[in-house]
C-alpha positions, 0 to 999 in steps of 0.5 A: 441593443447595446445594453444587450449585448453588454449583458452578452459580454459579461455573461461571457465574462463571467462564464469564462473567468468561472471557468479558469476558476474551476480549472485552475484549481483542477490543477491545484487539486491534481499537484496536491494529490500526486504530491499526497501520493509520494507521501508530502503531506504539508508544503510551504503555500506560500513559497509554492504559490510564488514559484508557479508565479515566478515561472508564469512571469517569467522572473527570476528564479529563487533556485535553479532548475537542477537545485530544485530538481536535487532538493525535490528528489531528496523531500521524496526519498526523505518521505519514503525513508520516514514511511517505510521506518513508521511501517516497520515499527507498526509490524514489529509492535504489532507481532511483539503484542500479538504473539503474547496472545497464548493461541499464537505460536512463533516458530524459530524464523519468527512466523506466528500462526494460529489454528482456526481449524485442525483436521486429525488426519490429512496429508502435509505439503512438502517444499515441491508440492503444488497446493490448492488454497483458499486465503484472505489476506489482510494488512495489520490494521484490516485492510484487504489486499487479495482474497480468493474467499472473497473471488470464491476462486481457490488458487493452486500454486507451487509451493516453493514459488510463493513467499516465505511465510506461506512455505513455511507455515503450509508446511505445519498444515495438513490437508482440512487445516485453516490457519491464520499466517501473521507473516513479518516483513522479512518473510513477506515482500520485504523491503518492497512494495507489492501492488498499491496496498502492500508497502515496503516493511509489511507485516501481513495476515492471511487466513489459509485453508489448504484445500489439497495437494496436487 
């Protein structure tokens, strides 16, 4: 009987101990992934490692709580800064290359377009006019972000309502005509975000039809 239940207690044992194995390092994977989000790519294991021992045992700690909150803050805005320069520079070669390419025109506010369908006759939008499109747009590396092609849904919209690239580039466009918008940062969303694939500073690509004009 006793050897049974020993052999219980360390079933239990071992079970349980499987157990905090399996959620501690949950919780490792949860932190390395937020940290990942922010941009850290590379901590100091071993000096994280005895910051999470320190507080579990209540020791002194090496920092305070505002130094450390101060010096996180600034490994995160440090990240971002080096992020958003890197994305910059990747658009900025990226358009430098592309518009040496003898199908891509620039326009003055440094636009590039490409003709992909020309229709001899159809009306042009002006800056107030609602349109009807389809498009797929892209980062410069092919990512998808958004594609009423792929929804098989065109979108209508006013024209000055939307980003500056696409009212100025909707513009050179007759109704029948599919372009292909390489659109700088500064005529995108700029310096920000927009949504979780579109980063500060991006260059962007969208393949254009204009459907109509409404």
């Amino acid at each position: 009987m006793k050897s049974v239940l020993s052999l219980v207690i360390l079933f239990i044992t071992v079970h349980l101990n499987a157990q905090m194995d399996t959620t501690s390092y949950s919780v490792g994977m949860i932190i390395a992934k937020n940290l990942k989000a922010q941009g850290i790519s590379e901590i100091d294991q071993s000096s994280f490692n005895q910051a999470i021992a320190d507080v579990f045992a209540d020791r002194q700690l090496a920092v305070s709580l505002d130094e450390a909150n101060n010096r996180f803050k600034s490994l995160i805005e440090e990240t971002k800064n080096i992020a958003d320069l890197a994305t910059k520079r990747e658009g900025m070669v990226f358009l430098e290359s592309n518009g040496k390419r003898p199908e891509v025109t620039t326009t003055d506010s440094g636009l590039q377009y490409e003709v992909l369908n020309n229709t001899a006759s159809g009306a042009t939008p002006g800056p107030y006019d609602k349109v009807k499109v389809h498009y797929h747009g892209t980062l410069i590396d092919g990512t998808v972000f958004d594609s009423s092609v792929e929804r098989q849904e065109p979108i209508s919209f006013p024209l000055n309502g939307v980003i500056q690239g696409w009212q100025e580039g909707l513009q050179l466009m007759k109704v029948g005509d599919k372009f292909r918008f390489f659109i700088p940062y500064d005529l995108a969303y700029g310096e920000r975000a927009a949504g979780p694939v579109i980063k500060p500073y991006s260059t962007l690509i969208f393949d254009v039809e204009l459907l109509g004009i409404e």
